[in-house]
C-alpha positions as CSV (number, residue, x, y, z in Angstrom):
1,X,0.0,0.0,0.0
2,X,2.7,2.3,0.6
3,X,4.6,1.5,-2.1
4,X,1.8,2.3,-4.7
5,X,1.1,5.7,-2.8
6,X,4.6,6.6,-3.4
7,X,4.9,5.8,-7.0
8,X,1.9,8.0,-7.3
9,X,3.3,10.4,-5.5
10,X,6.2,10.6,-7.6
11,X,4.3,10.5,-10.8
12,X,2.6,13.8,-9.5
13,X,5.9,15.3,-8.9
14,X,7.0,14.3,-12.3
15,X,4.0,16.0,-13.8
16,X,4.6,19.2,-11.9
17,X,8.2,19.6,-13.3
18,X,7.1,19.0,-16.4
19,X,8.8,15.5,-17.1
20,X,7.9,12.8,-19.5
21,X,5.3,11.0,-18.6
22,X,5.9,7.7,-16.1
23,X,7.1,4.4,-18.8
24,X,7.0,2.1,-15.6
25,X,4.3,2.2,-13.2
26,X,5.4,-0.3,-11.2
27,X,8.2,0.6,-8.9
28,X,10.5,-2.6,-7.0
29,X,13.2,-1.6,-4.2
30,X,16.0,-3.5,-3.4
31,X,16.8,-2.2,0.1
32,X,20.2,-1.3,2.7
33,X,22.5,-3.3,0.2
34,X,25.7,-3.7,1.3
35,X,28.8,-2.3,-0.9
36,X,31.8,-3.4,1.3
37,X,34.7,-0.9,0.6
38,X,38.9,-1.8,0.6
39,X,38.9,-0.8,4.5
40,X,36.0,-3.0,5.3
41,X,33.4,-0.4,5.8
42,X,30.3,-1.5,4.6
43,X,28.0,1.4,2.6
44,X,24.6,1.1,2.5
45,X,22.5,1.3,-0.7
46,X,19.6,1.2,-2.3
47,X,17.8,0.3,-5.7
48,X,14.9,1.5,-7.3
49,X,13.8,0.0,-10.9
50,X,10.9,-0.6,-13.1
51,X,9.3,-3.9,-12.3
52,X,10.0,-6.8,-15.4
53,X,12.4,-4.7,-17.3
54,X,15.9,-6.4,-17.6
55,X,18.1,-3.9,-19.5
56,X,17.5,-0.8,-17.9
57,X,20.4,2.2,-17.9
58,X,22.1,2.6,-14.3
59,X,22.0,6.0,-12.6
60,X,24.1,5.8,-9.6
61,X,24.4,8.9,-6.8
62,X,26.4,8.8,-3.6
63,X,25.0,11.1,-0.8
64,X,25.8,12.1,2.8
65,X,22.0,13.1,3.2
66,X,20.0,9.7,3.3
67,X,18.7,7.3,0.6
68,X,14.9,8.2,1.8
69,X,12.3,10.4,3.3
70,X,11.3,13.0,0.4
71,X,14.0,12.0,-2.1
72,X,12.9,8.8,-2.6
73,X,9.8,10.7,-4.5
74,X,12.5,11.3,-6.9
75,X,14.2,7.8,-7.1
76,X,11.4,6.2,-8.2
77,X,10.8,8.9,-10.2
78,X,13.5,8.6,-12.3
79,X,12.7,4.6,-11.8
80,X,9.3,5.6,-13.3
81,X,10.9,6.9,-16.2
82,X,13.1,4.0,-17.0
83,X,15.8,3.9,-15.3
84,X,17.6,1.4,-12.7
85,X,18.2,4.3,-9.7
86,X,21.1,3.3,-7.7
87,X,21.6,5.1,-4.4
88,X,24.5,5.2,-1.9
89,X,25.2,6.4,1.7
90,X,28.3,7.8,1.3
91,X,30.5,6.4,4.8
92,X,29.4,7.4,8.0
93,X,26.1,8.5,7.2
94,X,22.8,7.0,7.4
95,X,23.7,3.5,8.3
96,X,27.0,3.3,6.5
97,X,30.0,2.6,8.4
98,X,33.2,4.6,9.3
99,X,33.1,8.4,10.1
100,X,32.2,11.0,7.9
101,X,35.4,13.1,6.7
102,X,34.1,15.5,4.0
103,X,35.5,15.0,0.7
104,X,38.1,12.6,2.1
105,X,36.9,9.2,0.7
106,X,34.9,9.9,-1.8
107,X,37.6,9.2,-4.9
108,X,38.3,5.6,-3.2
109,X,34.6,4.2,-2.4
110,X,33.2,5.8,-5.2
111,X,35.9,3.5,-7.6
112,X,35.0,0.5,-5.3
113,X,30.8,0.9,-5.4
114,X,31.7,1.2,-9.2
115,X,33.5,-2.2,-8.9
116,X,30.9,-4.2,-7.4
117,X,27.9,-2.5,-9.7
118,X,29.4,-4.0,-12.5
119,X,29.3,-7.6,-10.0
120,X,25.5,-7.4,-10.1
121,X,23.4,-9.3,-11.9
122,X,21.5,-6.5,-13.2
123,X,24.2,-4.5,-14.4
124,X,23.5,-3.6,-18.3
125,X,26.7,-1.9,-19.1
126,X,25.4,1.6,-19.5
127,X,25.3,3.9,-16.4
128,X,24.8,7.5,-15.8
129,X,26.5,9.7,-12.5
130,X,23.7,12.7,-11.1
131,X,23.4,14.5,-8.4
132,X,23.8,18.3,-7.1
133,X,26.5,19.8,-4.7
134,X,27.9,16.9,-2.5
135,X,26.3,14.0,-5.2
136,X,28.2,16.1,-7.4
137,X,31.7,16.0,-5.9
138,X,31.4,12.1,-5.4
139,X,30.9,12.1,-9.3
140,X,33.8,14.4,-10.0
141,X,35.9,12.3,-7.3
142,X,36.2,9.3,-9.6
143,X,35.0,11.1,-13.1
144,X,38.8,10.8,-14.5
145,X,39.6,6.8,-13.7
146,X,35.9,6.0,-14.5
147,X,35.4,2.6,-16.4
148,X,34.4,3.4,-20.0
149,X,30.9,1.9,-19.3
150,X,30.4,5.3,-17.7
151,X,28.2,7.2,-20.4
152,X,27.2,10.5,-18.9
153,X,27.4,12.4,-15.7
154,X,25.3,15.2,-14.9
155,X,27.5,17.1,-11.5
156,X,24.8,19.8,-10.5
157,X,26.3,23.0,-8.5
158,X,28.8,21.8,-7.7
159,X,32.6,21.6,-7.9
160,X,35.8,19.8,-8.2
161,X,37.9,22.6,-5.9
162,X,35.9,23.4,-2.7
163,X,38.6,25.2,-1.2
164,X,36.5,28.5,-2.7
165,X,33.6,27.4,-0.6
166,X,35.1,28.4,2.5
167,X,37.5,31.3,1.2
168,X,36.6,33.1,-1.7
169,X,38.4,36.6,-1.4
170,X,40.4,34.7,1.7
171,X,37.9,35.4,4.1
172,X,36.1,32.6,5.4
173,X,32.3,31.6,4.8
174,X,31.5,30.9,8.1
175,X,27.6,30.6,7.0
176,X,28.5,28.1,4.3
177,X,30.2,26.1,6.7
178,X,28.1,26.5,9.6
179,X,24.8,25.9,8.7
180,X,25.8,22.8,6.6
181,X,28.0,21.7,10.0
182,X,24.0,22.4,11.7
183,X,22.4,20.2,9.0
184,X,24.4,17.2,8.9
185,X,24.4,17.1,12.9
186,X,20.7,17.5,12.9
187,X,20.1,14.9,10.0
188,X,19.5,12.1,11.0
189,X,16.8,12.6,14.0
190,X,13.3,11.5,13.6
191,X,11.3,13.6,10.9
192,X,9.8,16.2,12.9
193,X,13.3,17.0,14.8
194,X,14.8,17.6,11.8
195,X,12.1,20.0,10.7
196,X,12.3,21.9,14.0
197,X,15.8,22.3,13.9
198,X,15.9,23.8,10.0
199,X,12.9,25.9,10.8
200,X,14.7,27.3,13.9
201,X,18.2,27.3,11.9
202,X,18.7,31.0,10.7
203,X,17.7,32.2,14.6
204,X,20.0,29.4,16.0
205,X,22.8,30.3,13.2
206,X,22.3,34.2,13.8
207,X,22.9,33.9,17.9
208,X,26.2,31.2,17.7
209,X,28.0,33.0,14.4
210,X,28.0,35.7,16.7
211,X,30.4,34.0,19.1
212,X,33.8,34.2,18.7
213,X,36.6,32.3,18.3
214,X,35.7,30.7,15.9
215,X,36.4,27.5,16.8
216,X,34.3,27.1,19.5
217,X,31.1,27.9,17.1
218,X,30.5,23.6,16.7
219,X,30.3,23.1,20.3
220,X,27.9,26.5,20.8
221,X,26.3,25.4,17.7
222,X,25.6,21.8,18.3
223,X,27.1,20.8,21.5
224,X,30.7,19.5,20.8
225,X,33.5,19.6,18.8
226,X,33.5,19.0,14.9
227,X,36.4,17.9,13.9
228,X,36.1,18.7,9.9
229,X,35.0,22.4,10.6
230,X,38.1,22.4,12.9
231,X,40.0,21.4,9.7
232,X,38.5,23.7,7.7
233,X,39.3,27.0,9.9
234,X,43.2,25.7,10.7
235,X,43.9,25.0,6.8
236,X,43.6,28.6,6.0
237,X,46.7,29.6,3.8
238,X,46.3,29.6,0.1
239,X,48.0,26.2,-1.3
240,X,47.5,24.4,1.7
241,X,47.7,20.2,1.2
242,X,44.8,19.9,2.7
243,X,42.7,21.3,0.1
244,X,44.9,19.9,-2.8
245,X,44.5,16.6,-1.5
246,X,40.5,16.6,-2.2
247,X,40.9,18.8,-5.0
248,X,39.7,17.5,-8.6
249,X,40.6,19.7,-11.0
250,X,43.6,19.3,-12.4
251,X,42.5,15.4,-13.4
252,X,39.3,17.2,-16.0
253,X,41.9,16.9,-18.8
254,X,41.7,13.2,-18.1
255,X,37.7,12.6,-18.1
256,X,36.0,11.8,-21.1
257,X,32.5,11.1,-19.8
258,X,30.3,13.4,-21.5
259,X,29.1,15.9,-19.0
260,X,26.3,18.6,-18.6
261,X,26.6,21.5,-15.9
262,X,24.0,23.4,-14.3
263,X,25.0,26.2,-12.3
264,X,22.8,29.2,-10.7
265,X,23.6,32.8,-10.5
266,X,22.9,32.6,-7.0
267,X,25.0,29.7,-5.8
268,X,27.6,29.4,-3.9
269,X,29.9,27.0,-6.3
270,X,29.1,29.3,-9.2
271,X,33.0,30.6,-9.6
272,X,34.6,27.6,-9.7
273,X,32.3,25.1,-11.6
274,X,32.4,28.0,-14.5
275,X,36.3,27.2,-13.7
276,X,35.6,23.8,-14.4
277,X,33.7,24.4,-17.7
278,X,36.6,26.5,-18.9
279,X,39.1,23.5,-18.1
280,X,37.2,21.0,-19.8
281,X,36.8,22.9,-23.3
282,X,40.6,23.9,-23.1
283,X,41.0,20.3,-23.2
284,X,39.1,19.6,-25.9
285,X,35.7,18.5,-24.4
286,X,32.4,19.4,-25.1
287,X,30.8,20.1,-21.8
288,X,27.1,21.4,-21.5
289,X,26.8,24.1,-19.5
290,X,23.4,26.0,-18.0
291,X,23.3,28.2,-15.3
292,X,19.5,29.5,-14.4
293,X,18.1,32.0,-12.1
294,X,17.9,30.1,-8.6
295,X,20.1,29.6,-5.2
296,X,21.7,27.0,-4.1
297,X,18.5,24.7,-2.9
298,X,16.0,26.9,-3.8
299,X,12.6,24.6,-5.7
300,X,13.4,26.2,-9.0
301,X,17.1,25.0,-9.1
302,X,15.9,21.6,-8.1
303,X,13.4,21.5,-10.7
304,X,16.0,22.7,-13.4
305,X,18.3,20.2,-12.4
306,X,15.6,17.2,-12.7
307,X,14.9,18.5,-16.1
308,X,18.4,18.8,-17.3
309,X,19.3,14.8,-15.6
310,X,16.3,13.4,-17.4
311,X,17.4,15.0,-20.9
312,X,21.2,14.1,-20.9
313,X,20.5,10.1,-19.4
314,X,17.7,9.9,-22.4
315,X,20.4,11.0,-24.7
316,X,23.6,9.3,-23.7
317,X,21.8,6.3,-22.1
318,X,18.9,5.5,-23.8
319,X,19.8,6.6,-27.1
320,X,16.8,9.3,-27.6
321,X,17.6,12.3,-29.7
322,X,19.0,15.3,-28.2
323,X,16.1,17.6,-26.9
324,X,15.3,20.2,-29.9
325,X,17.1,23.5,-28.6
326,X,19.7,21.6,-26.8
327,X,22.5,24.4,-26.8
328,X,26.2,23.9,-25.9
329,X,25.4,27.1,-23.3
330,X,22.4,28.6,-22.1
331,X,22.0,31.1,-19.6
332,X,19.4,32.6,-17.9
333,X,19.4,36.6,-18.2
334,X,18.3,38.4,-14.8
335,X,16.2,41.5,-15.7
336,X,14.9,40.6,-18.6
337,X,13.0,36.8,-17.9
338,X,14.8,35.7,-20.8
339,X,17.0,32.3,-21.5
340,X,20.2,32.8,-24.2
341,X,22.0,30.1,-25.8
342,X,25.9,30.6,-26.8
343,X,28.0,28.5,-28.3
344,X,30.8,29.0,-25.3
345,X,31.4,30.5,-22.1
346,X,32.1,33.3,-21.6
347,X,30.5,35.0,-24.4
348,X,32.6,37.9,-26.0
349,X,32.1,41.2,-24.0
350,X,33.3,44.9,-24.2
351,X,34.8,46.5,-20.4
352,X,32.3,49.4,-20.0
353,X,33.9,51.7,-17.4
354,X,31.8,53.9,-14.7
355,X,33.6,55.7,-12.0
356,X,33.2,56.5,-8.9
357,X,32.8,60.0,-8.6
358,X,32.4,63.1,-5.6
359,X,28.9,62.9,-4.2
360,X,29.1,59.2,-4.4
361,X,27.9,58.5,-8.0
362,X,28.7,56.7,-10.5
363,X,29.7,58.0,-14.4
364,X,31.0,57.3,-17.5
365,X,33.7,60.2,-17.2
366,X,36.9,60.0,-15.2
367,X,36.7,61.6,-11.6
368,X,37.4,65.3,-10.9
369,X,40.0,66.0,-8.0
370,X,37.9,65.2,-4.9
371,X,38.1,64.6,-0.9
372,X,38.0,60.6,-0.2
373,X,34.5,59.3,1.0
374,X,35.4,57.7,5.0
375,X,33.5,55.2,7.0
376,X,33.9,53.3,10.2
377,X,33.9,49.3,10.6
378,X,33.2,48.3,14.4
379,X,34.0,44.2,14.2
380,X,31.6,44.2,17.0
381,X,28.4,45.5,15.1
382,X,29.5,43.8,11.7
383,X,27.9,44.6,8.4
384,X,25.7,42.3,8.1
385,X,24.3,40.0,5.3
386,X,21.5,40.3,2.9
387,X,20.9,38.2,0.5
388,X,23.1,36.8,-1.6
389,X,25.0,33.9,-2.2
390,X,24.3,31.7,1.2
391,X,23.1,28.3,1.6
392,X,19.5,28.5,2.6
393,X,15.6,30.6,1.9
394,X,17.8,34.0,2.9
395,X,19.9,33.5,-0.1
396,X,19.3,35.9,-4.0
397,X,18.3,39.0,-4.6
398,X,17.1,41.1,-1.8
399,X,15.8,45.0,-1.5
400,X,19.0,46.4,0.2
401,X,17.6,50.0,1.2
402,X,17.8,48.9,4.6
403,X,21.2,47.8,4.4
404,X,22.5,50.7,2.6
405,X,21.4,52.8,5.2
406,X,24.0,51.9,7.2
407,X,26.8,54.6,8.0
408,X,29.0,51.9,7.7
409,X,28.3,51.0,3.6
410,X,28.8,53.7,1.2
411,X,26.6,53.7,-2.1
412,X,27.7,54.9,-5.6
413,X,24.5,55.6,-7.9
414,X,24.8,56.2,-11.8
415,X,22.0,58.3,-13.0
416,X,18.8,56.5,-14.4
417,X,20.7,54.7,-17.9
418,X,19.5,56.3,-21.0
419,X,19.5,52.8,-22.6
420,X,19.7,49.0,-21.7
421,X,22.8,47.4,-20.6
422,X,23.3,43.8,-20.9
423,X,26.0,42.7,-18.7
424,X,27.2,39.3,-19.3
425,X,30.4,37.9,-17.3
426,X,32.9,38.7,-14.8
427,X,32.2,42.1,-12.9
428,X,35.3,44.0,-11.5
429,X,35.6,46.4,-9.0
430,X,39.0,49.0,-8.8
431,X,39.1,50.6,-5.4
432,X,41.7,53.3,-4.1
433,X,41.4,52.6,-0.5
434,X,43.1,53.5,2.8
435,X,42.5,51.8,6.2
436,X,43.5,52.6,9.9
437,X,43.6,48.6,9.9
438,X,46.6,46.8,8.6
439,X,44.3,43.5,8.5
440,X,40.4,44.6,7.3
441,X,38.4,43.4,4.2
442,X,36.3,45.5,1.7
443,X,33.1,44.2,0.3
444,X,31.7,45.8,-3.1
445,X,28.1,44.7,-4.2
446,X,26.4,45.7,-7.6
447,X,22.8,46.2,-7.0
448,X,20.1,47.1,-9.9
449,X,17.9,50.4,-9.1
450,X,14.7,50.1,-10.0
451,X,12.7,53.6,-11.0
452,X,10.7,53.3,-7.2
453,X,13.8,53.2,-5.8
454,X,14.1,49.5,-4.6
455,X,17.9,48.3,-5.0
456,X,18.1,44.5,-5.7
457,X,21.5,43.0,-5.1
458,X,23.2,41.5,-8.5
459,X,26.4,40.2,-7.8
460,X,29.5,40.7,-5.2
461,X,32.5,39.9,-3.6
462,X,35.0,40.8,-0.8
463,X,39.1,40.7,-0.5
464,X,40.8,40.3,2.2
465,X,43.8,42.2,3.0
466,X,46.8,41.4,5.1
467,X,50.1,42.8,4.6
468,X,51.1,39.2,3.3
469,X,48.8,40.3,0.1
470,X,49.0,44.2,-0.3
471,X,51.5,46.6,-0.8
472,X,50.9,50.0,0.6
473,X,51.5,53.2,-1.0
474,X,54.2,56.2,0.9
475,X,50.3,57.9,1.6
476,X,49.1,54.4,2.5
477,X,46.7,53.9,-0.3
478,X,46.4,50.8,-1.5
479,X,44.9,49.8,-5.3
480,X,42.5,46.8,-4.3
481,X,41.1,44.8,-7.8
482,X,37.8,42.1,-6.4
483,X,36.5,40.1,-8.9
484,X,32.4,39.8,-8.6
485,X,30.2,36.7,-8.9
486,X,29.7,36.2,-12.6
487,X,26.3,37.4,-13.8
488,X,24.0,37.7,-16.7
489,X,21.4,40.6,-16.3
490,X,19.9,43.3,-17.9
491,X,20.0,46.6,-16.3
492,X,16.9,48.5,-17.8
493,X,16.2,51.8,-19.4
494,X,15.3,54.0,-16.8
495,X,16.9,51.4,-14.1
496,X,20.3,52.9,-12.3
497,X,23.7,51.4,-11.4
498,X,24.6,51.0,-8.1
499,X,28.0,49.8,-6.5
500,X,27.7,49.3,-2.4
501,X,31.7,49.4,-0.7
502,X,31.8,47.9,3.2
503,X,34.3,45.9,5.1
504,X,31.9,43.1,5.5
505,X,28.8,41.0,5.3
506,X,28.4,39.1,7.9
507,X,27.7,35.7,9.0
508,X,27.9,34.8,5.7
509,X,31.6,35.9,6.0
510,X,33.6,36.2,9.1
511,X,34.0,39.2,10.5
512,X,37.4,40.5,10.1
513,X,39.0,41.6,14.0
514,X,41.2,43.4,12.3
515,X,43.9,42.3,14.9
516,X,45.6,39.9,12.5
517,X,45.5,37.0,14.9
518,X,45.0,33.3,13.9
519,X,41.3,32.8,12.3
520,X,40.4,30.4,14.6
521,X,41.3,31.7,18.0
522,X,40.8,35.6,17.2
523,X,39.0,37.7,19.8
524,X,40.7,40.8,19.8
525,X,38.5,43.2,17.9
526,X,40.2,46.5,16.2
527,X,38.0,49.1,14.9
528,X,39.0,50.1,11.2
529,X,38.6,53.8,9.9
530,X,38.3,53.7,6.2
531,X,38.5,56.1,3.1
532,X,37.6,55.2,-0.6
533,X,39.5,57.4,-2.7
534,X,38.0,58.7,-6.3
535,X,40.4,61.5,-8.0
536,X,42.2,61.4,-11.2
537,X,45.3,59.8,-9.2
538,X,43.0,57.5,-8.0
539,X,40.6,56.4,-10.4
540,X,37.9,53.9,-8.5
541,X,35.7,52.1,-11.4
542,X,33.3,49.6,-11.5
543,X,34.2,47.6,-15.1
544,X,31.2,45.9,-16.4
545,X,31.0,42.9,-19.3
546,X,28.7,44.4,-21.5
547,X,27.8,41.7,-24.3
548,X,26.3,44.0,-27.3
549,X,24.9,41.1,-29.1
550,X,21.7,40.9,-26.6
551,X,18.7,41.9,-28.9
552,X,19.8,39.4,-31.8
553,X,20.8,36.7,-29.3
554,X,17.6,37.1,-27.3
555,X,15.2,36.6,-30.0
556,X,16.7,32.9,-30.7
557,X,15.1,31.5,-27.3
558,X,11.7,31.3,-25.6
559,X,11.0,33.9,-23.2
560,X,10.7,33.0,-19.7
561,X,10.3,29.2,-19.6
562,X,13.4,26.9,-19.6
563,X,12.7,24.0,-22.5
């Protein structure tokens, strides 16, 4: 009886992300198999597949989250749809054995489970790799000494270097890496615990990120000590083993699988799987590559990602012709509603220049001899975050009125733009800057401006400087270059620029003491005084992609709905 509820239930959920309709009606479950690895730990696992059908494709995913509860909707699902679903416990988690070290064994069990599918009676020599963020690693982990009865492998935001995770612009993402830390502890409880505790997470996150040091957030945070987030705030320097060690990358050249991306303009992996993409086609392969509109686990990116599994397995598994506009890019353009195929990433773009300017604007002309604008960072009542790239609902685009009412974030505004301006790529910011702190970030945001005045975050970054990274000017200015999240958006007619410039967004970074003290043990808390300088000495710009190809590019896709 259950059984048949659940395969209705997934054939609803099929129908309201627009799948295929069900082949298989009749859903079988081969359950807690055990996959015994070289150390002896045994890894639990389960199997979904169409009743009577011999020669289905394989879809294998390995996950640290459990093989049931609501994802099983989507394993037989995908069952539904005919396909053998093969799902894995990766160790330490949900019944499998050995502890759970992030990253750490994925490459070696994931070769082993591979090993012992192809022992199975059922194996039928095609199989497919799926699965977003940590399912994705596990694929990347053992992409490049895969057996060549590995057809396709659809790695969904996700990554091969992680180090970026925690330390994009050196500061670390203590919301990332906290809030995943709550989830994992809190997994495994019955149901209704585990939906207490992520309904109560951003109030329970909020009051421990404030603690410092830092590395007694785990035991504030869920009553003892982690030891992987203790890891991950000691291996802090740039080039640390540690991180090189789990790190992917430099085996893409070796991969042949053929492989389809999705990233989101909102997630936090975005940087470094559009690294990825650019490795693979400088080797020679063929990647597919979508990025949409969503965060990290918002329902839209899930929903994307189901779409984009079901077409690459029904291509590369079951032989089915490619869907009709399958494009090597396509990108979803925020602003404008509007998805844009290209034949590579990134597309060809012009720099367009604006300044930062006296009276804190922003212009196309260069910046008249002018006093420096100053603000004050207290490390005790940090800049806070909104929106963004986070894990979680407070994640994407946000009104930011409140937050640029702050005397501690100053605000360059363009006038309202006397035309559109598609901006397509890698946004950079140029700052002239000069701080009472030798050790203090600076965090730059490019927000859209619409006409009644709301201002809707875009893209950002921060940089973290030390005087290990920066070189100081006689005056003490110092030139500081932060490269944005990538983007795609259209900044309307009418519609004004704006560039925010802070020393911090916190949680969702740590909050710089500015004492240059160890990461993890820092408690001392030094008040920075800051000035942002914008002259003709000191020419502050914000330097935008702007692809000029939009209007013709535009018209060759469907407005609005991904196909």
């Amino acid at each position: 009886m259950l059984s048949s509820f659940l395969n209705l239930a997934s054939r609803l959920l099929a129908r309201k992300m627009k799948l295929p309709a069900a082949r298989y009606r009749h859903i079988k479950m081969d359950c807690d198999l055990k996959v015994v690895m070289p150390d002896g730990a045994i890894l639990l696992t389960d199997r979904y597949f169409p009743s009577g059908i011999t020669d289905a494709p394989i879809v294998l995913t390995r996950t640290p989250y459990g093989r049931g509860r609501e994802s099983s909707l989507l394993w037989r699902m995908l069952a539904g749809l005919g396909y053998q679903v093969v799902v894995q416990s990766v160790r330490g988690t949900f019944g499998s054995g050995g502890a759970f070290d992030p990253l750490r064994h994925e490459a070696v069990d994931g070769l082993a489970t591979l090993r012992w599918l192809e022992q199975q009676s059922w194996f039928t020599g095609k199989v497919g790799l799926f699965g977003g963020s940590y399912f994705g690693y596990t694929q990347w982990a053992v992409a490049a000494d895969a057996p060549p009865w590995i057809k396709a492998m659809v790695p969904l935001i996700t990554a091969t270097d992680w180090r970026p995770l925690f330390y994009s612009g050196e500061s670390f993402g203590l919301w990332t890496a906290a809030s995943w830390m709550h989830s994992l502890h809190h997994q495994e409880s019955s149901w209704w615990r585990f939906v207490l505790s992520e309904r109560r997470q951003v109030k329970t996150l909020e009051q421990a990120l404030a603690h410092l040091p830092l590395n007694e957030i785990d035991k504030v945070l869920v009553g003892h000590r982690v030891s992987y987030y203790q890891d991950w705030l000691v291996h802090d320097r740039p080039g640390d083993g540690f991180w090189s060690q789990v790190n992917q990358s430099r085996r893409l050249v070796s991969m042949t699988i053929p492989t389809s991306l999705l990233a989101t303009w909102y997630d936090i992996f975005l940087p470094a799987q559009l690294a990825d993409y650019v490795t693979l086609r400088k080797a020679g392969h063929r990647p597919q590559l979508i990025i949409g509109p969503g965060t990290h686990d918002s329902p839209q990116t899930v929903e994307l990602g189901v779409r984009q599994t079901v077409d690459w397995f029904d291509t590369h598994l079951r032989d089915a012709p490619s869907p009709p506009n399958a494009s090597p890019v396509r990108v979803y353009m925020l602003g404008a509603d509007t998805w844009i195929d290209f034949p590579d990433w990134p597309p060809p773009a012009s720099p367009e220049i604006w300044f930062l300017q006296s009276g804190r604007e922003l212009a196309r002309d260069l910046p008249t001899t002018s006093p420096p604008d100053a603000y004050t960072y207290n490390p005790a009542d940090p800049t806070p975050t909104i929106g963004g790239v986070m894990l979680g609902a407070a994640a994407g685009p946000r009104d930011n009125r409140a937050l640029e009412a702050r005397p501690d974030v100053v605000s360059y505004t363009s006038a309202p733009l006397d035309r559109d301006l598609p901006v397509i790529g890698l946004v950079s910011v140029v700052l002239y800057v000069r701080s009472s702190c030798e050790y203090t970030d600076f965090f730059t945001r490019l927000c859209d401006v619409a006409p009644n005045g709301v201002s809707t975050n875009i893209c950002d970054g921060l940089l973290r400087l030390s005087p290990e990274n920066i070189t100081a000017g006689r005056d003490g200015i110092i030139r500081v270059r932060t490269d944005l999240w990538p983007t795609a958006c259209l900044f309307a007619k009418g519609h004004r620029l704006r560039l925010q410039v802070s020393s911090g967004s916190h949680p969702r970074f740590s909050r710089n003491t500015g004492s240059g003290e160890p990461l993890a043990t820092a408690t001392t808390l030094h008040v920075a005084h800051q000035q942002i300088f914008h002259d003709p000495e000191h020419p502050a710009a914000l330097i935008l992609p702007v692809y000029r190809k939009l209007t013709t590019d535009m018209g060759e896709v469907t407005p609005t709905e991904y196909p």
